[in-house]
RODO-2510 file (C-alpha; in nm, 4 decimals, decimal comma):
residues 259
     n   res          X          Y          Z
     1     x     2,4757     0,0637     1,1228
     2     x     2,1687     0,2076     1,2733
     3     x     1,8587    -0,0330     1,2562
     4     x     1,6147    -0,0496     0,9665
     5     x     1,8510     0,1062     0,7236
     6     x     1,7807     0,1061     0,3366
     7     x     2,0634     0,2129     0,2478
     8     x     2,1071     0,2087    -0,1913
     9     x     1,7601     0,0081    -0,2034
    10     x     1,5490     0,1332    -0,4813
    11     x     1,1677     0,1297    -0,3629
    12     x     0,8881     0,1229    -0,5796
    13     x     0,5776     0,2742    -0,4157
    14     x     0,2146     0,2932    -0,5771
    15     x    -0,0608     0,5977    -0,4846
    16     x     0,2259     0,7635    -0,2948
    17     x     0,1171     1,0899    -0,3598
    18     x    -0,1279     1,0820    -0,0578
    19     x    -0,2104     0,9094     0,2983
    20     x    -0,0332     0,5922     0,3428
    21     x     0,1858     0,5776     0,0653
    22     x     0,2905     0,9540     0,0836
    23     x     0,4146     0,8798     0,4955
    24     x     0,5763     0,5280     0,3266
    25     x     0,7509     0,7257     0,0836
    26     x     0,8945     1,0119     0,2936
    27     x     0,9945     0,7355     0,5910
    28     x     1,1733     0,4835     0,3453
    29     x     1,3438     0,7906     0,1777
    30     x     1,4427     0,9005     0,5377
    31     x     1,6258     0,5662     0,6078
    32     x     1,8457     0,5544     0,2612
    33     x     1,6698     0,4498    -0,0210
    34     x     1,5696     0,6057    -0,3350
    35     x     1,2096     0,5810    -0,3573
    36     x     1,0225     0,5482    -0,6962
    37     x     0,6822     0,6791    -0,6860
    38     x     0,3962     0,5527    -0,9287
    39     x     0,0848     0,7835    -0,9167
    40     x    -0,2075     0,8549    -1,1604
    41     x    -0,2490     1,1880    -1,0261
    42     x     0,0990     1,3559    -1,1630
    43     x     0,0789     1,6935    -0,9227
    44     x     0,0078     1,4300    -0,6774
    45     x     0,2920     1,2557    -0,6809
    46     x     0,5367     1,4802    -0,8229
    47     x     0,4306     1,7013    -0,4580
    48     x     0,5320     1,4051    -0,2641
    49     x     0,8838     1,3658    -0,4661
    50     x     0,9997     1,7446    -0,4419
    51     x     0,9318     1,7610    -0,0594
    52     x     1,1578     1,4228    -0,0192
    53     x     1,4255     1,6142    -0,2223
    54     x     1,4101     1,9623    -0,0206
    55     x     1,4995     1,7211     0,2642
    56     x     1,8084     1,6211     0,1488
    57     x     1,6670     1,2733     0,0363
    58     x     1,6177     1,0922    -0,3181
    59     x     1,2533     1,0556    -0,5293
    60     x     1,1859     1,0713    -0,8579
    61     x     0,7190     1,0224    -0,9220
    62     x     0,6382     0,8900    -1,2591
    63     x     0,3097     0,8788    -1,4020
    64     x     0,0962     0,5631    -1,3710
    65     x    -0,2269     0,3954    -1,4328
    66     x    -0,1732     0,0324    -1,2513
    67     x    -0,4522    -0,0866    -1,4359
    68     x    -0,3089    -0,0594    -1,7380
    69     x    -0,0378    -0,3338    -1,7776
    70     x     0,1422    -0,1436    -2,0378
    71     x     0,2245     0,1988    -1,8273
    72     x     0,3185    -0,0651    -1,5823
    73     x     0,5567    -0,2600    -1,7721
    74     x     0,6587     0,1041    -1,9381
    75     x     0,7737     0,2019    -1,5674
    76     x     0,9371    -0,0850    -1,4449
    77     x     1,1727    -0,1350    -1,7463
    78     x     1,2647     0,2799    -1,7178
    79     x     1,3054     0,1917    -1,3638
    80     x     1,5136    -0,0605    -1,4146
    81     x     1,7233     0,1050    -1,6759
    82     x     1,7441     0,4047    -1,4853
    83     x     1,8693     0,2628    -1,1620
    84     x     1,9622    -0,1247    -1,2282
    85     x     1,6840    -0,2950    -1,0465
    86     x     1,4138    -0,3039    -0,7822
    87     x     1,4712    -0,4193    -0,4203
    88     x     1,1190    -0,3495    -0,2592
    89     x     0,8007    -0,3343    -0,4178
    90     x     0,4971    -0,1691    -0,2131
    91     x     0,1517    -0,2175    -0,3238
    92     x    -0,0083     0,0568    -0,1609
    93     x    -0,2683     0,2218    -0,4260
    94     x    -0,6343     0,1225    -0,3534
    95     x    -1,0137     0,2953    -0,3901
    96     x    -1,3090     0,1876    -0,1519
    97     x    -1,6680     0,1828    -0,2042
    98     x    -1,9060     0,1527     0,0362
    99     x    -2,1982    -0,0760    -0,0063
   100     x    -2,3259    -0,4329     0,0370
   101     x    -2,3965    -0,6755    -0,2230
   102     x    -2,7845    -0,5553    -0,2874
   103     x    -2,6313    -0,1986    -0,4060
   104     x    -2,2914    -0,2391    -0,5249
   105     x    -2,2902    -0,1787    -0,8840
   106     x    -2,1147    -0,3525    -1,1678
   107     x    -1,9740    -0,0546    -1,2570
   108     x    -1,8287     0,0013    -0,8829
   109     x    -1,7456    -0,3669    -0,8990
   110     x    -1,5607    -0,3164    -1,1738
   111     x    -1,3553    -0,0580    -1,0326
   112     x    -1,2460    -0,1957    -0,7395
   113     x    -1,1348    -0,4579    -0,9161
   114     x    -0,9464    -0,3093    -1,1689
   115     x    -0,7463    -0,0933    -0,9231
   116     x    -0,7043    -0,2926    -0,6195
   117     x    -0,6922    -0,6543    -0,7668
   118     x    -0,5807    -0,6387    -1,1706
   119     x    -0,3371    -0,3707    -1,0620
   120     x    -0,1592    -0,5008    -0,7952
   121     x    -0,1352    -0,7961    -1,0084
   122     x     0,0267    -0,6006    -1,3034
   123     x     0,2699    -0,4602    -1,0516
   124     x     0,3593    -0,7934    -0,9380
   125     x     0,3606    -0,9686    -1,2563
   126     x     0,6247    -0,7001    -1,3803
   127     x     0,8547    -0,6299    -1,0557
   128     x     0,8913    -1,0143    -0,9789
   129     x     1,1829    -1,1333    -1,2716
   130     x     1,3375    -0,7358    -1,1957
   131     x     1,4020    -0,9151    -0,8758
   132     x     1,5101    -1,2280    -0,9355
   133     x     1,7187    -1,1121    -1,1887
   134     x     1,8254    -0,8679    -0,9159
   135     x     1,8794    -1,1821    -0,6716
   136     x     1,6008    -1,1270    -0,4525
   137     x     1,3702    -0,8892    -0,2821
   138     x     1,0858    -0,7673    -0,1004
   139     x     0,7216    -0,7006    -0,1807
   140     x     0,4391    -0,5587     0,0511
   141     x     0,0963    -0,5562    -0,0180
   142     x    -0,1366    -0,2775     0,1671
   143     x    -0,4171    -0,5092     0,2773
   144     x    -0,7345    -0,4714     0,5061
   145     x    -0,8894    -0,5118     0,8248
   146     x    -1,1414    -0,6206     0,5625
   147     x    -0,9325    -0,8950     0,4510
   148     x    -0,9654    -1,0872     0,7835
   149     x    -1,3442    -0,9925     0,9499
   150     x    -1,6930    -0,9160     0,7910
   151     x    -1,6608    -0,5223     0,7733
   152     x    -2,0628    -0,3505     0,7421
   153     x    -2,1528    -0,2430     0,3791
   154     x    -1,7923    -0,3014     0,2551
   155     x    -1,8641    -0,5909    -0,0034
   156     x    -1,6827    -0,4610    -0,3089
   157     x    -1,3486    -0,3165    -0,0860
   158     x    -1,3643    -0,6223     0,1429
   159     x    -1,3590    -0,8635    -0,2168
   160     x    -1,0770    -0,6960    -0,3290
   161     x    -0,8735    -0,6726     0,0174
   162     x    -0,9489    -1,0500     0,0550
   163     x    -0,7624    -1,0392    -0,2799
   164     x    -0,4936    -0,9224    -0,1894
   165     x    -0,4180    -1,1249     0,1168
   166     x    -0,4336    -1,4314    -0,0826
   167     x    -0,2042    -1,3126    -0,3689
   168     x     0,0609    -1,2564    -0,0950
   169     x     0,0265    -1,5755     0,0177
   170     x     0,0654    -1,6924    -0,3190
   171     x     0,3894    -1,4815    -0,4250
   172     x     0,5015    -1,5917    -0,0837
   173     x     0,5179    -1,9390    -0,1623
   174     x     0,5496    -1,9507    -0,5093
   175     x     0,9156    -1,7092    -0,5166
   176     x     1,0621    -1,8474    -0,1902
   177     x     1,3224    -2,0054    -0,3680
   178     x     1,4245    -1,7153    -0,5814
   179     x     1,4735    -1,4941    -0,2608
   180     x     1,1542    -1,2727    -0,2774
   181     x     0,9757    -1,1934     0,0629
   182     x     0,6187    -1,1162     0,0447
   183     x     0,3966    -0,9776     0,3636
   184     x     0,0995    -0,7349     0,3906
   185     x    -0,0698    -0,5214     0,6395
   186     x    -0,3828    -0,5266     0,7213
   187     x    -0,4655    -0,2134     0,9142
   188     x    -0,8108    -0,1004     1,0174
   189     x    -0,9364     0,2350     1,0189
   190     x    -0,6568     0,4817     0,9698
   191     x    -0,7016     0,8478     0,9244
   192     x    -0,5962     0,9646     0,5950
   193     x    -0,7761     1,2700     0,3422
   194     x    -1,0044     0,9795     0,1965
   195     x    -1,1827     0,9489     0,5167
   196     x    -1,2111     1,3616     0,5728
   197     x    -1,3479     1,3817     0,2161
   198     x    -1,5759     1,0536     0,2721
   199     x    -1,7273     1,2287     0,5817
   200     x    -1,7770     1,5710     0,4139
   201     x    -1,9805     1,4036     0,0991
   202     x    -2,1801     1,1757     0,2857
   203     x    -2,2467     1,3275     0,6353
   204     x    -2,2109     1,7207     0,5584
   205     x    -2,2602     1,9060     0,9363
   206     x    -2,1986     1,5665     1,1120
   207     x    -1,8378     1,5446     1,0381
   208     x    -1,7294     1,5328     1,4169
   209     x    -1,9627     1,3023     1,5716
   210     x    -1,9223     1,0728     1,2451
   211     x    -1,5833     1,0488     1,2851
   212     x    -1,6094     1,0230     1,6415
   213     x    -1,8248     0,6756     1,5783
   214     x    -1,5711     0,5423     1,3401
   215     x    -1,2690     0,6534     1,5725
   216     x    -1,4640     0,4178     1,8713
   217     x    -1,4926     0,0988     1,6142
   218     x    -1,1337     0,0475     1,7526
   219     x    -1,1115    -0,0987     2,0466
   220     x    -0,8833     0,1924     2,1667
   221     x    -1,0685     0,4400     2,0842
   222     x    -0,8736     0,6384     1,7707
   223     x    -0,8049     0,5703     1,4289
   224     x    -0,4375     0,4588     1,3171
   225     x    -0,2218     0,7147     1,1824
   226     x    -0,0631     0,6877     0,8223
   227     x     0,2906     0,7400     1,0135
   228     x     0,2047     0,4127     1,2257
   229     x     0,1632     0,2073     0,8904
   230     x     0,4891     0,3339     0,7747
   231     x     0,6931     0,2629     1,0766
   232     x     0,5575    -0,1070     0,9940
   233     x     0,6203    -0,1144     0,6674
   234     x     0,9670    -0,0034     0,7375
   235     x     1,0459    -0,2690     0,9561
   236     x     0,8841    -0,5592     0,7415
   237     x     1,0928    -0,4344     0,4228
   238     x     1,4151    -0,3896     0,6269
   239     x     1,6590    -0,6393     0,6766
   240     x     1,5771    -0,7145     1,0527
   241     x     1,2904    -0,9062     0,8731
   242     x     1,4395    -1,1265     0,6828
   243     x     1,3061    -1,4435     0,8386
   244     x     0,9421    -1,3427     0,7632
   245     x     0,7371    -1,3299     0,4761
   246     x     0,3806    -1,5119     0,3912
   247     x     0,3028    -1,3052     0,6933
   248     x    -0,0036    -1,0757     0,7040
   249     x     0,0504    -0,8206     1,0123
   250     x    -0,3073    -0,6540     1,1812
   251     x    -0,2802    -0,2767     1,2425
   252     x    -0,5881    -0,2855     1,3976
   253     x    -0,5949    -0,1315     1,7013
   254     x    -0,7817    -0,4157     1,8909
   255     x    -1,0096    -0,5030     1,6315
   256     x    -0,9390    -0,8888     1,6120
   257     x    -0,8870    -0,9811     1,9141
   258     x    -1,0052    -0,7083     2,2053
   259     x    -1,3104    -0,6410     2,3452
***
């Protein structure tokens, strides 16, 4: 068998119907498994599922607000029912704000929170006993170059991302025993629609040399593409790495440690 095979894994995937998650989905379908996508925005992720299928692969999308624990729990036990467990878990849906503490709102406070922090914990509360009642599995968390350095007027995002990190080191420890891996990525910058539509509503006619500046933050001089965050994510939910978890893996192009 070819290398990094998921071969009659189901694989749960939140905010697939875009970016990151949308390249996770269509990769991890690629390599065997059925994915399971859980997206708010229905046309969203529905898009994502139907071009998976016209290439020969499996997807179903199912509509889902991860910070509400009861569409969560609704989806996981249809999941379950519907295909007899969950192998892989990835905790990919997120929102930024931009902002330091001075003007970051409660209300923008608040919504970081409740997507990137309370949901990610509803997903994990829910998936972990499908597991172990599955006999193991793996979870990865979509982290942040935010959850490891002091990122400019990033307060709210960087809270939450610093979050996350920690709650895979928790799940990490805490489900060793029951077979459960749990890693995240951190990546930096990576180009994705949020950052065109960021650029057009805050620096209309200075698109280019705005995204120029933010491309040169990396030490090599580009942002990350969504398809290089898959090809990770692949590998850490993949068999070949089965002797790591509690792990949280920079995509960072330089950012931590070149200057």
């Amino acid at each position: 068998m070819s290398p990094f095979r998921l071969d009659n894994k189901v694989a749960v995937i939140t905010g697939a119907g875009s970016g990151i998650g949308q390249s996770i989905a269509k990769l991890f379908a690629s390599q065997g498994a059925h994915v399971e996508i859980l997206e708010v925005e229905a046309e969203k992720g529905e898009e994502t599922a139907a071009s998976i299928r016209q290439e020969g692969h499996s997807a179903t999308s199912r509509i889902c607000d991860i910070t509400r624990g009861d569409q969560v729990e609704t989806c996981f036990q249809d999941i379950q029912k519907d295909r007899g467990g969950i192998d892989i878990l990835v905790n990919n849906a997120g929102v930024a704000a931009v902002g330091d503490v001075l003007n970051t709102s409660e209300e923008d406070l608040d919504r970081i929170y409740n997507v990137n922090v309370k949901g990610m914990y509803h997903c994990l509360q829910t998936c972990i006993p499908i597991m172990i009642n599955r006999g193991g599995g793996v979870i990865l968390n979509l982290a942040s170059i935010a959850s490891l350095v002091g990122v400019k007027d990033r307060f709210a995002y960087s809270m939450s991302k610093g979050a996350v990190l920690t709650m895979t080191y928790s799940v990490a420890t805490d489900f060793i025993d029951q077979k459960i891996r749990c890693n995240c990525i951190c990546p930096s910058r990576i180009h994705t629609p949020f950052v065109d539509g960021y650029l057009a509503k805050h620096y209309p006619g200075q698109e280019k040399e705005m995204f120029k500046k933010l491309s040169k933050w990396q030490p090599v001089g580009r942002m990350g593409k969504t398809e290089e965050v898959a090809a990770l994510a692949l590998f850490l939910c993949s068999d070949e790495a089965s002797f790591i978890t509690g792990a949280a893996y920079p995509l960072d192009g330089g950012v931590l440690h070149v200057t």
